[in-house]
KEBADREN-708197 format. One record per residue (C-alpha): residue number from 1; residue in one letter; x, y, z. Coordinates in nm, 3 decimals, always signed. Example, Ala and Ser with C-alpha at 12.3 -4.5 7.8 and 13.67 -1.06 7.14 Angstrom:
<atoms>
   k r       X       Y       Z
   1 A  +1.230  -0.450  +0.780
   2 S  +1.367  -0.106  +0.714
</atoms>
This chain:
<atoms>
   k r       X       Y       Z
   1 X  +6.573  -6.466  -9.451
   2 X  +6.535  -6.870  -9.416
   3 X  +6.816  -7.128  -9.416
   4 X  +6.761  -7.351  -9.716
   5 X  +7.095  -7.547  -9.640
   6 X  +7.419  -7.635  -9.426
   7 X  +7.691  -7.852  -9.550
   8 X  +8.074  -7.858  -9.508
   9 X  +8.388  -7.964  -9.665
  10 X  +8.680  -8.086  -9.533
  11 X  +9.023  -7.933  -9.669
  12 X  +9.366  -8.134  -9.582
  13 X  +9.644  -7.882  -9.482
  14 X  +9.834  -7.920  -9.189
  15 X  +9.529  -8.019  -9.030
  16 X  +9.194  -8.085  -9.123
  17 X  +9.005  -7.753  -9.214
  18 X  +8.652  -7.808  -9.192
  19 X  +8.504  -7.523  -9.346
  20 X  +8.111  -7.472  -9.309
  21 X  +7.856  -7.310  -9.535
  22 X  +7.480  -7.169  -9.472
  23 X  +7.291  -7.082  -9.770
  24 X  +6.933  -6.877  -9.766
  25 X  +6.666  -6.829  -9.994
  26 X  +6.743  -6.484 -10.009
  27 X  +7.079  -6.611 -10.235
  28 X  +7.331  -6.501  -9.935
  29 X  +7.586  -6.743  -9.782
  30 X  +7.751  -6.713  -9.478
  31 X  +8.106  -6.948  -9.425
  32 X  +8.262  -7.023  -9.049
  33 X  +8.505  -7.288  -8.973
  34 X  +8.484  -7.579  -8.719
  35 X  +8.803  -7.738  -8.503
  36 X  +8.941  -8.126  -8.648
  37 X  +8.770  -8.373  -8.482
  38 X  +8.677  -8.711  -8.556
  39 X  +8.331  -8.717  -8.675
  40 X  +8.282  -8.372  -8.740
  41 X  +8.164  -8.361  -9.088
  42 X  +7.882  -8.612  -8.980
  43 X  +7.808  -8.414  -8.721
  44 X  +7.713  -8.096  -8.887
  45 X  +7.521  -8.294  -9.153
  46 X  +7.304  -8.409  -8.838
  47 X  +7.275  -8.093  -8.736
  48 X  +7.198  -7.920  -9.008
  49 X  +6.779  -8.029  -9.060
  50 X  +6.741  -7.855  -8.727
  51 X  +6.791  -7.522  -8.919
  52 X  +6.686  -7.528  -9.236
  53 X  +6.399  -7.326  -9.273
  54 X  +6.469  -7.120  -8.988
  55 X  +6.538  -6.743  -8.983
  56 X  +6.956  -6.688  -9.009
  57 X  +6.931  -6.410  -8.867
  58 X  +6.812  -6.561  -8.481
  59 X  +7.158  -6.643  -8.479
  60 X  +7.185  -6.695  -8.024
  61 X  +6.807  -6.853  -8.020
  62 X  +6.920  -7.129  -8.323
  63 X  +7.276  -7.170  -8.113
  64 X  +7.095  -7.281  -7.798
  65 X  +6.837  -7.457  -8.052
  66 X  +7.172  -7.651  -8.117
  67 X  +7.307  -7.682  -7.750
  68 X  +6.979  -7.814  -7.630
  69 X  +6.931  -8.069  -7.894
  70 X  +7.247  -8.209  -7.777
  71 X  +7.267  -8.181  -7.472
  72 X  +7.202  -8.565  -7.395
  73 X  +7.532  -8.627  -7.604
  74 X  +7.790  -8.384  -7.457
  75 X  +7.820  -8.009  -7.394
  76 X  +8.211  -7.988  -7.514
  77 X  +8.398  -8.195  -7.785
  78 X  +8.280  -8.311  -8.148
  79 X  +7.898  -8.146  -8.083
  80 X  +8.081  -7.826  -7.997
  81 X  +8.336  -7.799  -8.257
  82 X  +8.044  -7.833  -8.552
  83 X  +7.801  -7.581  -8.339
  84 X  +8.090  -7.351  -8.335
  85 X  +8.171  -7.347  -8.699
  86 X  +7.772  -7.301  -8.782
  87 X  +7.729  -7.006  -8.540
  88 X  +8.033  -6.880  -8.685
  89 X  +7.900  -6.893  -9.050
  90 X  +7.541  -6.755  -8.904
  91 X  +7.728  -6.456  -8.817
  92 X  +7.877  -6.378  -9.166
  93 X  +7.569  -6.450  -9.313
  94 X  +7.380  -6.200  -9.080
  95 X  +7.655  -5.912  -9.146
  96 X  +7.613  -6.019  -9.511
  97 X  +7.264  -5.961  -9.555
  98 X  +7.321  -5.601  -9.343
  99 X  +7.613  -5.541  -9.581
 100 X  +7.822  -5.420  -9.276
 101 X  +8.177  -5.581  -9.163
 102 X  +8.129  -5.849  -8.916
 103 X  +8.282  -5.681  -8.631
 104 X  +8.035  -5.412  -8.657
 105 X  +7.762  -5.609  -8.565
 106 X  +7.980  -5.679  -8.235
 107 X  +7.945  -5.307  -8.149
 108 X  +8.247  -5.169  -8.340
 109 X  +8.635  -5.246  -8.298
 110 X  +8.896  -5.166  -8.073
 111 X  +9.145  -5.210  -8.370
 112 X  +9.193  -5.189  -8.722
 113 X  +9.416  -5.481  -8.729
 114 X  +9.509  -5.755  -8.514
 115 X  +9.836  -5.895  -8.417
 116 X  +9.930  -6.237  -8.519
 117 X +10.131  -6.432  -8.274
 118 X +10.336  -6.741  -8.503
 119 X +10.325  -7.076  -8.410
 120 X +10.699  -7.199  -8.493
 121 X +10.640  -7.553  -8.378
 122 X +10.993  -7.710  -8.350
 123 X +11.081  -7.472  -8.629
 124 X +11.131  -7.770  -8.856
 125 X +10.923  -7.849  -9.196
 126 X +10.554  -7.862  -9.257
 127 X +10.413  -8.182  -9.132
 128 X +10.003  -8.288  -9.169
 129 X  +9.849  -8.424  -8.925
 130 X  +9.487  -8.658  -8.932
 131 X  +9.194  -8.560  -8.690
 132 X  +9.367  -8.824  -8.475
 133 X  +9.723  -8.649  -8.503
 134 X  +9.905  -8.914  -8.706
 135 X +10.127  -8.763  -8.923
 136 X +10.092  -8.807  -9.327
 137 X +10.196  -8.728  -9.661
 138 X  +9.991  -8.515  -9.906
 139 X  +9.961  -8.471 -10.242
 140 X +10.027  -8.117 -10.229
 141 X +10.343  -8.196 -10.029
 142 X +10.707  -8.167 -10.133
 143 X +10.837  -8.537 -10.206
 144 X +11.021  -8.683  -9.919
 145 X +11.143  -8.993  -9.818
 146 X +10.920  -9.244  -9.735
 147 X +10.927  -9.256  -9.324
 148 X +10.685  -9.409  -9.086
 149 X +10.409  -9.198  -8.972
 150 X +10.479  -9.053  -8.627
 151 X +10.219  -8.949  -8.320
 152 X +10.189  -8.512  -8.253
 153 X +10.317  -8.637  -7.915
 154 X +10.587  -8.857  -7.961
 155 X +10.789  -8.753  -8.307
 156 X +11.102  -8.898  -8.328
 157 X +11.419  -8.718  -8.236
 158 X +11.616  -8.521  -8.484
 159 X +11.960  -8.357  -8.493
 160 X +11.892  -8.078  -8.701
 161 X +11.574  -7.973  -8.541
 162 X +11.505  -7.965  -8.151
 163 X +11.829  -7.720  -8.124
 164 X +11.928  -7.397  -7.978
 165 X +12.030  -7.304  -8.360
 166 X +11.755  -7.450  -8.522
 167 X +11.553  -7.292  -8.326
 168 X +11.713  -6.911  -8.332
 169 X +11.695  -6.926  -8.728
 170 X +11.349  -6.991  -8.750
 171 X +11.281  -6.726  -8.509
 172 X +11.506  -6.443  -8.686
 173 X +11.321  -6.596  -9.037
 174 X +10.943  -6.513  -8.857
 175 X +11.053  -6.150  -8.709
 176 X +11.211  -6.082  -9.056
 177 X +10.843  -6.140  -9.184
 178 X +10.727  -5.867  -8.948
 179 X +10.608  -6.118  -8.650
 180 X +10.614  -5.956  -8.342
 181 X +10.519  -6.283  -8.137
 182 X +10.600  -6.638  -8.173
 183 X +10.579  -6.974  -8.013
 184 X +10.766  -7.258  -7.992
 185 X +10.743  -7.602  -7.860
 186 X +10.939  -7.698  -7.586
 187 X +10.781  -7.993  -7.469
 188 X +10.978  -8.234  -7.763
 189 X +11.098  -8.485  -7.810
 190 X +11.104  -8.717  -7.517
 191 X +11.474  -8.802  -7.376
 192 X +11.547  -9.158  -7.467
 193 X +11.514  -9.251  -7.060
 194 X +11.185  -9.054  -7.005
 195 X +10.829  -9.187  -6.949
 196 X +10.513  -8.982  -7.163
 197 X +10.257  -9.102  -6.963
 198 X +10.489  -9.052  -6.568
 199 X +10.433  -8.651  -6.677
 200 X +10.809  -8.611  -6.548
 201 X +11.086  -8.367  -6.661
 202 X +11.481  -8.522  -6.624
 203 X +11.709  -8.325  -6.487
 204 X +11.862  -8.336  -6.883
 205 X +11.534  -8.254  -7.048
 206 X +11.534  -7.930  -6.819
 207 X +11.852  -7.794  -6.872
 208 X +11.816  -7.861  -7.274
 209 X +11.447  -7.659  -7.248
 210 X +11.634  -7.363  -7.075
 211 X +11.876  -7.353  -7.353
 212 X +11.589  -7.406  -7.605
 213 X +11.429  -7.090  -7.461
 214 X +11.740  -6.854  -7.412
 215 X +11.874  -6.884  -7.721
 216 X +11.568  -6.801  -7.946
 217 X +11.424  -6.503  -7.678
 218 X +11.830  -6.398  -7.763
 219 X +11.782  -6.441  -8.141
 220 X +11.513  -6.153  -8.159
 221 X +11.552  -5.960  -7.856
 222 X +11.401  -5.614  -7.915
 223 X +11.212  -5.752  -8.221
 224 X +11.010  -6.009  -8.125
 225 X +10.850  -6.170  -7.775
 226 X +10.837  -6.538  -7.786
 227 X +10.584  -6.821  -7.598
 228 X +10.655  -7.134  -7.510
 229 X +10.419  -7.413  -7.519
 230 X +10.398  -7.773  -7.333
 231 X +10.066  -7.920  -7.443
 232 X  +9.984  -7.994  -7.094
 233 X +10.266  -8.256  -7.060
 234 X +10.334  -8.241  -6.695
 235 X +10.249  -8.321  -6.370
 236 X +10.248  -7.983  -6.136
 237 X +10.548  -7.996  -5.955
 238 X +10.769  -8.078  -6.242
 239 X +10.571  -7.722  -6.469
 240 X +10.670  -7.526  -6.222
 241 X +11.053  -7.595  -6.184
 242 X +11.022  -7.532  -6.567
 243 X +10.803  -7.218  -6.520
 244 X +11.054  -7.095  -6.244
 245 X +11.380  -7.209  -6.416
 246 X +11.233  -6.939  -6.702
 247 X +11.147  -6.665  -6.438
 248 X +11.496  -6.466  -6.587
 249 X +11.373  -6.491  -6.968
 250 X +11.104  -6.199  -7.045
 251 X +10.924  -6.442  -7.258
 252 X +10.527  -6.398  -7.352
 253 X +10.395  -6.685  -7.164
 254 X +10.452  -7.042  -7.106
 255 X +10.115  -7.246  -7.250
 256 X  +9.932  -7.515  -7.159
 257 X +10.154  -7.629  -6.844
 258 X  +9.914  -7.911  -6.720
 259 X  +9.658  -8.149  -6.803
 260 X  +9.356  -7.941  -6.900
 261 X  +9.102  -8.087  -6.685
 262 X  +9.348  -7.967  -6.383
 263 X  +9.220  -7.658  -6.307
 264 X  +9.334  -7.661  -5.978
 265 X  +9.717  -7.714  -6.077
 266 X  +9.749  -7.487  -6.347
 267 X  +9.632  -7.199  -6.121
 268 X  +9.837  -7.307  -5.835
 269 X +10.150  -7.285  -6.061
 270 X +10.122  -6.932  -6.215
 271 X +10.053  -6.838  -5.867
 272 X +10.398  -6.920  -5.784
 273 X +10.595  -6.798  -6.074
 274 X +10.639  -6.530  -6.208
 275 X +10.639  -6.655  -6.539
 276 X +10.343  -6.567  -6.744
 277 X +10.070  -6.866  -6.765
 278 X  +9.857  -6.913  -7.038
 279 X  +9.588  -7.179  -7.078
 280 X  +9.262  -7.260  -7.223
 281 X  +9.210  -7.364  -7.592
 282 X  +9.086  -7.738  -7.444
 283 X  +8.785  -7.565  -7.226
 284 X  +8.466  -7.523  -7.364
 285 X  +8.204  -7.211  -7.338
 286 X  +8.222  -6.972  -7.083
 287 X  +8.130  -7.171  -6.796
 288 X  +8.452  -7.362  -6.855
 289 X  +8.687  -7.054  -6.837
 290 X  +8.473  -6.858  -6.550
 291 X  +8.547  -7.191  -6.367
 292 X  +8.944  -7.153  -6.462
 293 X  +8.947  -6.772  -6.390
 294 X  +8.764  -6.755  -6.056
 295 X  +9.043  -6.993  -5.922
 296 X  +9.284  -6.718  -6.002
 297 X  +9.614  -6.709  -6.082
 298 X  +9.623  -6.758  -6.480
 299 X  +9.779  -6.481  -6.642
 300 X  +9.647  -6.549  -7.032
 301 X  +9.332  -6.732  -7.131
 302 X  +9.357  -6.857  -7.491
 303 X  +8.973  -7.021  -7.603
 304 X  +8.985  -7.131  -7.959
 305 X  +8.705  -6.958  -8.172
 306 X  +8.670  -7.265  -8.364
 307 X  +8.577  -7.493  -8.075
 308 X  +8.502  -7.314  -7.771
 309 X  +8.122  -7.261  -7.916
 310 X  +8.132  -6.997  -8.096
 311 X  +8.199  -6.624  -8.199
 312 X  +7.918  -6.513  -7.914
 313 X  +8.084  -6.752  -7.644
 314 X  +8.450  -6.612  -7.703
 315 X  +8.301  -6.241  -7.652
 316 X  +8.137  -6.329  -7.364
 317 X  +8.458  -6.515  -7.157
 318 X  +8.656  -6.191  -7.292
 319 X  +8.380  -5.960  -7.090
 320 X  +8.433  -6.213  -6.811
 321 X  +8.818  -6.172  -6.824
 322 X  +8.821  -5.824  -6.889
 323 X  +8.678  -5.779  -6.505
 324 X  +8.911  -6.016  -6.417
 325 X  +9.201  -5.784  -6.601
 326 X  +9.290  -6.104  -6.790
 327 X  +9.424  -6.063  -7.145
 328 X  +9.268  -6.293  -7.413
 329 X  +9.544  -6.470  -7.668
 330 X  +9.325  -6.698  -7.885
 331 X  +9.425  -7.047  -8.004
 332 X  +9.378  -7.069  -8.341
 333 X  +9.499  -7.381  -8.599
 334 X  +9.257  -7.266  -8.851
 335 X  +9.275  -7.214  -9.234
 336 X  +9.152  -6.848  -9.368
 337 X  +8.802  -6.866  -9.336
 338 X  +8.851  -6.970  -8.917
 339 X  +9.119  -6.721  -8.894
 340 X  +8.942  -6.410  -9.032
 341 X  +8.629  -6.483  -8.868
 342 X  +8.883  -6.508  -8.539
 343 X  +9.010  -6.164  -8.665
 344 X  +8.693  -5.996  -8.631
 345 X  +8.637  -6.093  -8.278
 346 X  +8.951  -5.977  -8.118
 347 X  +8.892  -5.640  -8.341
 348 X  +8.627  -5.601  -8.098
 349 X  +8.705  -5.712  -7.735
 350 X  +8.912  -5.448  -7.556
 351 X  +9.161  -5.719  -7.400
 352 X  +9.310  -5.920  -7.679
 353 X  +9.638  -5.979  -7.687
 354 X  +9.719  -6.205  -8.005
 355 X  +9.568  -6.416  -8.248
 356 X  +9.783  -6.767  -8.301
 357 X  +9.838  -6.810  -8.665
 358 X  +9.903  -7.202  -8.707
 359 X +10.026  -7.245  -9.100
 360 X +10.284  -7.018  -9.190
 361 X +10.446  -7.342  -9.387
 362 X +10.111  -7.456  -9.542
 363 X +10.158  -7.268  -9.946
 364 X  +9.792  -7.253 -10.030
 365 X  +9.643  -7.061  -9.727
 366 X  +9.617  -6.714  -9.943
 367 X  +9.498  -6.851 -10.239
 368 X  +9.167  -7.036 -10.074
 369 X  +8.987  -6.729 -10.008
 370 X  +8.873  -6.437 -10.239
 371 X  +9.098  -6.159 -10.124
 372 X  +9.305  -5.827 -10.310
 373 X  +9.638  -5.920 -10.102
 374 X  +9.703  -6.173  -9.803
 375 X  +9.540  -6.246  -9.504
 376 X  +9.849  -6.154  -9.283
 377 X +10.087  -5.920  -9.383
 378 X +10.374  -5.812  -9.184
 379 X +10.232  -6.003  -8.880
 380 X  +9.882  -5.863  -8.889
 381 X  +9.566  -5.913  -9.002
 382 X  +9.418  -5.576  -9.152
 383 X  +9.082  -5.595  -9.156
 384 X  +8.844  -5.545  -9.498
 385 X  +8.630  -5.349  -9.513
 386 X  +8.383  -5.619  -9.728
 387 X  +8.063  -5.760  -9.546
 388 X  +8.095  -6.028  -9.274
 389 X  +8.424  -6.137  -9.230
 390 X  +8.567  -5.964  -9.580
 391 X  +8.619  -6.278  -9.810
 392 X  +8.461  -6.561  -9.988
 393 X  +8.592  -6.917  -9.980
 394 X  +8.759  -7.002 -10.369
 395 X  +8.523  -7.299 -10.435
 396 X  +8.738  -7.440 -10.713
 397 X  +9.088  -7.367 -10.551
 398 X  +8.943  -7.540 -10.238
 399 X  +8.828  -7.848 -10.429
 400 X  +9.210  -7.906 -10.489
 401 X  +9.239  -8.010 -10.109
 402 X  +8.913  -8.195 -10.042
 403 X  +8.957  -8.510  -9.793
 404 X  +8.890  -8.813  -9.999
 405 X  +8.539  -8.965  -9.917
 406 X  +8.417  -8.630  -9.805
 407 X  +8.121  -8.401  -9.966
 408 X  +8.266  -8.131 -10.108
 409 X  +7.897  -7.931  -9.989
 410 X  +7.607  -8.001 -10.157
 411 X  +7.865  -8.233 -10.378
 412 X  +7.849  -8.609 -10.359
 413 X  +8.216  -8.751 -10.165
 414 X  +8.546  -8.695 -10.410
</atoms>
């Protein structure tokens, strides 16, 4: 079974979904999905003459084809994200063609469905943000006031949002829909005295993120665990007083305490706290998170499927874990095709945790791939039973959200 072709589209929901397709000339398609990053598209159209023509089933041998061709450029970032997303949809196509489920050709599943953990943000409204994260307005978006576009990092305060309250409704709204994890930000906004780039936490920040945190663990005690993330904000010192000032809340984990290049710090500080630290989605392949775990300390790794370089790469860390007795929680901002591809993999590694579902706000997710019901339902992913990762990608529902200037596929730009 040859390649004949592998193109992408890019879909704008709450972030940019770059879904990617590999034909053959046996009339079989495989789909994966690739993480936002600038560039991307172009650099799977690069890419893709290195395949075509080879057999789609070598799926590992045209991987490191891949890796090595880039190696000059970079073994993380952009390269990585668009490897990730064709390995991804040379796996579908492979289960495809053996008309078997995708996580059988893993060696079976430890699961027939897989916990979804919710990311609640600030529990505010859907908000879109560009490869660069710069917020913006959409066409498939509720009118709203016209407002200057705001930075991921630095939104601008608001009353009615970054509250205790606001925060316990939206979690009693995602347990009602049968969540049995969630995660919230607690890293925003800034204080009007603080400094983003002096990685500090005021004494006033702290005691507002403690609040933050009791009150929604409160609002669905019994019902519901809850994370916390921090999008590697802070310098060490000032993540652990958070991390210990959290030690009496029995929450899931707090993410991402640290810069992620800091390996050093992050293990330091969930070695002394008892708070539960996750970290990971910013590390690439397993070299990066064999480098984080043999440090020690780090209760949670969390690779994202769509960037860390691939469906083989996340199996392998989770072996490398599971020795370590590490959990896996995957990061995952991905539209359907990234998520149920996700699905499949932490079916089949013994020490998963929970998959991150990113878009509970975005309306179209269901309706862009080709399945009976949706893909979550009462905070789970139940796995088909369909070859390779159960559904097909609605071609003309997904033309709907095309990025203009982009190929839609084998289509010239829209």
């Amino acid at each position: 079974m040859r390649i004949t072709a592998i193109t992408s589209a890019v879909l704008e929901a709450n972030y940019d979904w770059t879904v990617v397709r590999v034909e053959s000339d046996e009339g079989i398609q495989g789909w994966g999905e690739s993480f936002c990053a600038p560039g991307l598209a172009e650099t799977i159209r690069e890419l893709a003459p290195l395949l075509v023509g080879e057999d789609a089933r070598q799926v590992e041998p045209l991987v490191r084809k891949l890796q090595l061709a880039t190696a000059h450029v970079s073994t993380g970032g952009t390269v990585c994200h668009a490897i990730s997303g064709i390995e991804s949809a040379l796996w579908d196509l492979a289960a495809r063609s053996l008309e078997v489920p995708l996580w059988q050709l893993f060696g079976g599943r430890f699961r027939e469905r897989v916990r979804i953990y919710a990311d609640c943000h600030a529990g505010e409204a859907l908000t879109s943000y560009s490869a660069t994260l710069v917020s913006r307005r959409l066409h498939w978006m509720e009118p709203a006031e016209e407002a200057e576009p705001e930075l991921h990092w630095a939104p601008a305060e608001a009353d009615d949002v970054y509250t205790p309250a606001a925060y316990a409704t939206r979690a009693r709204e995602m347990a009602d829909r049968g969540f049995t994890a969630l995660k919230f930000d607690l890293d925003l906004p800034l204080l009007p005295h603080e400094d983003l780039y002096a990685r500090t936490i005021s004494a006033g920040q702290l005691e507002r993120q403690v609040a933050l945190a009791e009150a929604t663990v409160a609002a669905v005690a019994g019902r519901a665990e809850v994370a916390f993330d921090l999008h590697w904000r802070y310098a060490p010192a000032n993540a652990l007083r958070l991390a210990r000032a959290l030690e009496h809340l029995p929450i899931l984990w707090l993410e991402d305490p640290t810069p992620p290049q800091d390996l050093e710090s992050v293990a330091r500080i969930a070695a002394r706290t008892t708070t539960p630290i996750c970290t990971g989605e910013n590390l690439y392949r397993l070299d990066g998170f064999a480098a984080l775990v043999d440090r020690g300390g780090v209760d949670i790794l969390a690779p994202d499927i769509q960037k860390v370089g691939g469906l083989s790469d996340t199996r392998r860390i989770a072996a490398y874990a599971d020795v370590h007795s590490l959990p896996l929680a995957p990061h995952n901002i991905a539209g359907p095709i990234g998520t149920l591809a996700s699905a499949h993999v932490c079916a089949s590694i013994p020490n998963f945790l929970a998959l991150e579902w990113h878009a509970a706000s975005v309306p179209f997710f269901d309706e862009l791939v080709t399945l009976d019901g949706p893909v979550i339902a009462d905070g789970y992913v139940k796995l088909p039973e369909a070859p390779g990762i159960g559904a097909e990608l609605d071609l003309e529902e997904a033309r709907r959200y095309v990025r203009p200037g982009e190929p839609f596929f084998d289509e010239h730009p829209v």
